[in-house]
N, C-alpha and C positions, 0 to 999 in steps of 0.2 A: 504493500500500500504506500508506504515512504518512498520506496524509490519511485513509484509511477507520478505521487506528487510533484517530487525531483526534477523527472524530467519533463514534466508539462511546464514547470518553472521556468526551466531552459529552454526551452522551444518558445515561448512566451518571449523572451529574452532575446533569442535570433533574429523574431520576427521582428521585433520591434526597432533592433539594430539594421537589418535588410528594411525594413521600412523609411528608416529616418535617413540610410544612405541612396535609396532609391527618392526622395524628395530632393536630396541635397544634390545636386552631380554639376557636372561639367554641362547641360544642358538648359537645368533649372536655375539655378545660381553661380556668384561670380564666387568662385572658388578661391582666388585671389586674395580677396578680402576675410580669408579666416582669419582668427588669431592667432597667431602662431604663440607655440611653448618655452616663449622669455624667461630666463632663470631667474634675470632681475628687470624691475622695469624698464618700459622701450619707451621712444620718444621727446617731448618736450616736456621739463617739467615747470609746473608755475611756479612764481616769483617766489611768491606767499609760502611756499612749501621748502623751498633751496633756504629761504630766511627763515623759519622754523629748524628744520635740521641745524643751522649756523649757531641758533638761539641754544638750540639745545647742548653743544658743543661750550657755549661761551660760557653757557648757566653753570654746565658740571666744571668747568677749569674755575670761574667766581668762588666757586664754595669748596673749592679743592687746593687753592694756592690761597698765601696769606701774603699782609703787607705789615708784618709785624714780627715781633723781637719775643724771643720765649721768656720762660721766667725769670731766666738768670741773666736777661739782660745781654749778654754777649754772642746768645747764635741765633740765628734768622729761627724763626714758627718753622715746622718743619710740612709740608704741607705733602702732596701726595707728587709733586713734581718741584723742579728744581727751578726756583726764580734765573739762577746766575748761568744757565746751561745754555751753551749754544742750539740746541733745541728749544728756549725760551726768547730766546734771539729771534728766533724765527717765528713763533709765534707771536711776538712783540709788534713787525713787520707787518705780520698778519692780520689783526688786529686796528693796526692803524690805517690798510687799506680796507678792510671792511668797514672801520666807522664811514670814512670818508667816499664810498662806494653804495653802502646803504644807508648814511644821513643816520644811523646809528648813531648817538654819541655813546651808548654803554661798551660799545666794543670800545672808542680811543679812549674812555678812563681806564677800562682793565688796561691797558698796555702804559697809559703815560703812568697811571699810578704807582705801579711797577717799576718802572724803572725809576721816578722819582724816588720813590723809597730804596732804590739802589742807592743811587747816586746822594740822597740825605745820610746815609749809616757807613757810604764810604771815610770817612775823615778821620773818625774816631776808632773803627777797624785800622786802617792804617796806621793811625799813633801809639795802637796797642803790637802792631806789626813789628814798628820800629821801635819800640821799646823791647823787643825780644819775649814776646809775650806770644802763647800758642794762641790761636783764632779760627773763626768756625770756620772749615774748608772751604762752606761755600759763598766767604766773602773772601778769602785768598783769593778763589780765582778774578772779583771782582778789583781790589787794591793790587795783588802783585802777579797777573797774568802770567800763568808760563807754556801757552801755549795759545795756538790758534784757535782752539775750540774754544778758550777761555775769554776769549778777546772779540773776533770778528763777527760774528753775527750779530752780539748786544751793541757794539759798537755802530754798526750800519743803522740797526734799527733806533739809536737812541740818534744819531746826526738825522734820521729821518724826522723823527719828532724833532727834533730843534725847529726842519726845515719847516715842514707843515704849523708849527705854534706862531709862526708868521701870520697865517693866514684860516687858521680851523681856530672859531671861537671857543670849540670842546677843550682845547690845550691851554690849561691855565698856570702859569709857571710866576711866580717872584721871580725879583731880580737875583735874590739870593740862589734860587733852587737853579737859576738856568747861569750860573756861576757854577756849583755843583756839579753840573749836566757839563760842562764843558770841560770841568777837569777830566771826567771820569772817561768822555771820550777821548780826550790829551794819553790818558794815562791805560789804555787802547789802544790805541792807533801809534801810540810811540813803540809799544810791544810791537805789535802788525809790522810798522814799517822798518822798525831798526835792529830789536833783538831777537825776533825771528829768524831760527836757522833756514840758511840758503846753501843751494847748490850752488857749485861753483859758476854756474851762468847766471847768478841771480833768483831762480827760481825759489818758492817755496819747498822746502823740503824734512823730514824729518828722520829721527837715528833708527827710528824700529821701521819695522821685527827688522832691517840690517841698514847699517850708514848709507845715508845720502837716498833712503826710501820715497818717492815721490807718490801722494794719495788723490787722486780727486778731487775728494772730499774739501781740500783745501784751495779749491777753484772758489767757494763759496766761503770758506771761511776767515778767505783772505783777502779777496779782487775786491767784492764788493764795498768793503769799508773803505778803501784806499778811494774806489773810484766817488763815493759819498762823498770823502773828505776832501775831495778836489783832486788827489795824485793824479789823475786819469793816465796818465802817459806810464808811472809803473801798474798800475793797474792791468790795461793794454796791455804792458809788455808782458805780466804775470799770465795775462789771458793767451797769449799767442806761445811763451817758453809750454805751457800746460798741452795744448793741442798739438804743439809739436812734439810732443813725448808719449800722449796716450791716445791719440785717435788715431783707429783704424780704419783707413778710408773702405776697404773691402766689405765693412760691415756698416759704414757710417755711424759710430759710435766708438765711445772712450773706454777703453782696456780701466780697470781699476787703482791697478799697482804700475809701476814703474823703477826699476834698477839701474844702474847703472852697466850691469853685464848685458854680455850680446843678446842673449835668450831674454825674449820678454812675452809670459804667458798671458795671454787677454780674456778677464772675466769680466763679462760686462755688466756688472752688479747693478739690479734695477735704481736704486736709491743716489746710487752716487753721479750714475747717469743723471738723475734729478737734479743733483749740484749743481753738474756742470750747465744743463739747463736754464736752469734759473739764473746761473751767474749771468749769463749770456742778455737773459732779462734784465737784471739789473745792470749791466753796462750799460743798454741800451734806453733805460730808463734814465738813466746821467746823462746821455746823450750820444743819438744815434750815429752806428758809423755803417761803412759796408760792409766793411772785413767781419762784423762781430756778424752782423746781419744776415750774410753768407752762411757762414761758420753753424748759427741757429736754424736757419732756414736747411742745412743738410745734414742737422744733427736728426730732424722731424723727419725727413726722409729717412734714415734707420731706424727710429721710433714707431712708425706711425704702422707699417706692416707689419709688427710684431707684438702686436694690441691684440690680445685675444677674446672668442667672440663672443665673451664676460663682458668686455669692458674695461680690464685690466691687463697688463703687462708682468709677466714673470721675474720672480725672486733673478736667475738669471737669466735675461733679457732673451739670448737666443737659444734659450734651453725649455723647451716647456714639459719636461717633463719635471722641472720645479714649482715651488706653489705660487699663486697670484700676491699677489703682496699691496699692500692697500696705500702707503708711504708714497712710494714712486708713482700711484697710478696720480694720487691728491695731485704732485709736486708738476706733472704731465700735463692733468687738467688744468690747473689754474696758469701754464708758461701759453699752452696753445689756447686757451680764452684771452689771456692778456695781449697776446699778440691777434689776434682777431682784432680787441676792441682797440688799441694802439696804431690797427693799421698795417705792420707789419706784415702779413699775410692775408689773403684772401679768405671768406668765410667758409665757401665751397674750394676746398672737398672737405675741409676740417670739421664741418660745424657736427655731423653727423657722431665721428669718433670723439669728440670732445665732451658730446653730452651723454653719449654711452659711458665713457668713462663717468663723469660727476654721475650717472644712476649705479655705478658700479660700487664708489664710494659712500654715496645716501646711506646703498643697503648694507655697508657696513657700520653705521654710525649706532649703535645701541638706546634701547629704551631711556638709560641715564646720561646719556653723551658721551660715552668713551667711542674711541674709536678701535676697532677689531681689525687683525689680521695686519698687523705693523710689527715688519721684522726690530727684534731690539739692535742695540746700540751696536755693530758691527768691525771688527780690523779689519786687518789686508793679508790676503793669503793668495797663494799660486795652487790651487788644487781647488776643482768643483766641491766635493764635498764639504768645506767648510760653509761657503754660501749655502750650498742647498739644505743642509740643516738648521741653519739659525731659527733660533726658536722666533714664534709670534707673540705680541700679550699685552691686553689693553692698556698698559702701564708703559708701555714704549711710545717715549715723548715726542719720537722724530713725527709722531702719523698725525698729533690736533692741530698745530701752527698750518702746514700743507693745506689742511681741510679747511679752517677756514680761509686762507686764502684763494684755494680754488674754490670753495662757493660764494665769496666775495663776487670775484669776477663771471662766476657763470651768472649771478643774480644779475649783473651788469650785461650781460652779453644777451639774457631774454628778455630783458628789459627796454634795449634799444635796438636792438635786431630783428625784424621780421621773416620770425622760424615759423617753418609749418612742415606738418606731415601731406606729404604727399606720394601718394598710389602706395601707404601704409609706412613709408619711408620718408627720415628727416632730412630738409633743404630749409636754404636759406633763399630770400628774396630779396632785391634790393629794394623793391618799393612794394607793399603789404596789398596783395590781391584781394584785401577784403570780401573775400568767398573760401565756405567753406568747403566747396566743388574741388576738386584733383584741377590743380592746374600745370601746364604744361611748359616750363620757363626755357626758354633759348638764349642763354648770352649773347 
């Protein structure tokens, strides 16, 4: 008796499946038009929606970082991320182009506030320095930087707040505090430019893992503050020693490490590719040249085919049997939005992978605002398996600055750009077909 129920169930079942494919077909309907099985959102997304995910992002960093001194007076609140980190450099940066992109002013207080309470707690950290006195590490790196990572990113992003307290009424500074603000870039940028080990061409360079090690990572942690501070010419020059030692033109992108021995193996690490990207932004953000411009424009040519069809870019870039990494895809989105809206590139072909990418991101941003699936803090190795293991974990700082940076500018990019889906697929228009019909655009 069961089984006979059983199978009238099935049979019920077939029919009903043979019936709804026999309504639907190539004859009856435009098949075309299904939905296809998106892992993550496809499309345009609204404004409304890019500035919520932002919100949510800023909200858990507000109630996660402090602008205060613990009990004992002598070491920074210890909060769940590091004020003084060159990852908070970045978010800094971040911060300041999302106030002034979305008329936010809560993004530019997180970021000026912040550094202002840097730059206020610097004086007296120092005098307890020079007095021989031990101090909380993480105002060392901020009084007596010994490195790049200590220096260049906070550095960039606090001469950018100087520039903007010109003219953004959000940035409210005494005469005293932007006396402060000035040393503490002085006392930055003197590291950067003078006591920074160099290779013997001048380049930036460091002792590990062996003498005279040349990283990426230090496109960004270096070029950018020099070219803020005026240097442009060593900046420049830092930019062009870097490309001439780690890009591989066969792949259109930059090898990670660099030696001074003949054998030089090329991992093209998602993340640090992002440095060098960005750097290239930020040059050009000081002021445009060709060479940089070139140099960007055929870095996005090795970038842009190896997007995969997530939305993201692999831990190693031409390896995809490593994991998507969410870091580099943020740092990706927001260089190829900003270049969009700067002008610098055309919107089509880009506009399409650019917003795959920011849906790829969204859907890693969590119900509290962390951000998921950001490799941690990273060295320099010559063998795949280091990269392709590095762990993931919501606590890895390099992925929140990225994000809101890249949804800064994507908010910017649908906001004054006339994006539409068309024949199910994203284009850009130069002038807004005000029809919701498939239209058909001919440059």
């Amino acid at each position: 008796m069961k089984k006979s129920i059983l199978s009238a169930v099935l049979l019920a079942l077939l029919a009903t499946t043979a019936s709804a494919q026999e309504l639907q077909n190539d004859a009856t309907a435009p098949l075309h038009l299904m939905t296809p099985a998106y892992k993550y959102a496809y499309g345009v997304p609204k404004a409304e929606d890019v500035k919520a995910t932002m919100d949510r992002v800023k909200n858990y960093l507000e109630a996660n970082t402090y602008t205060e001194l613990g009990e004992s007076g002598k070491m920074l609140r210890r909060g769940t991320f590091r004020l003084t980190s060159y990852e908070w450099g970045v978010t800094y940066s971040a911060m300041l182009q999302a106030g002034r992109l979305t008329g936010d002013a809560s993004y530019t207080r997180y970021a000026t506030e912040r550094m202002l309470f840097l730059a206020e707690q610097a004086p007296k950290f120092k005098a307890w320095l020079d007095a021989g006195q031990d101090i909380d590490p993480l105002m060392h790196q901020v009084v007596k930087p010994e490195a790049l990572d200590d220096a260049g990113a906070i550095c960039a992003a606090m001469l950018k707040m100087k520039k903007l307290s010109e003219t953004d009424k959000n940035i409210k500074m005494t005469k005293h505090q932007k006396q402060l603000v000035d040393e503490q870039i002085e006392r930055y940028y003197d590291f950067i430019a003078n006591k920074q080990y160099r290779y013997t061409d001048g380049q930036f360079a460091r002792m590990r893992p062996v003498r005279n090690t040349v990283w990426l990572d230090d496109m960004f942690m270096g070029i950018p503050a020099l070219a803020f501070h005026g240097d442009t010419d060593d900046a420049l020059h830092q930019f062009y020693l870097f490309h001439d030692k780690m890009w591989v033109s066969e792949k259109n992108l930059y090898r990670h490490g660099w030696t001074p021995d003949d054998y030089h193996p090329s991992f093209f690490w998602g993340r640090a590719n992002g440095w060098a990207l960005l750097t290239a932004c930020e040059l050009l953000d000081c002021k445009e040249n060709a060479m940089t411009k070139m140099f960007f424009k055929q870095h996005l040519n090795g970038l842009m085919p190896l997007q995969s069809h997530d939305g993201a870019w692999h831990q190693l870039l031409d390896r995809n049997d490593t994991y998507l990494e969410t870091s580099c895809t943020a740092i990706y989105c927001y260089c190829i939005a900003h270049a969009i809206n700067k002008g610098w590139i055309e919107p089509e072909p880009y506009i399409g992978q650019v917003l795959l990418a920011w849906n790829y991101v969204n859907a890693h941003i969590n119900n509290i605002g962390q951000v998921e699936g950001t490799c941690v803090g990273t060295g320099l190795a010559f063998d795949p398996a280091f990269y392709a293991y590095r762990p993931v974990n919501n606590f890895a700082a390099h992925g929140y600055g990225p994000v809101i940076w890249a949804g800064a500018e994507i908010y910017r990019l649908i906001t004054s750009h006339c994006i539409k889906m068309n024949d199910s697929a994203i284009h850009f228009y130069p002038e807004d077909p005000k029809t919701d019909e498939p239209i058909f655009y001919v440059k």
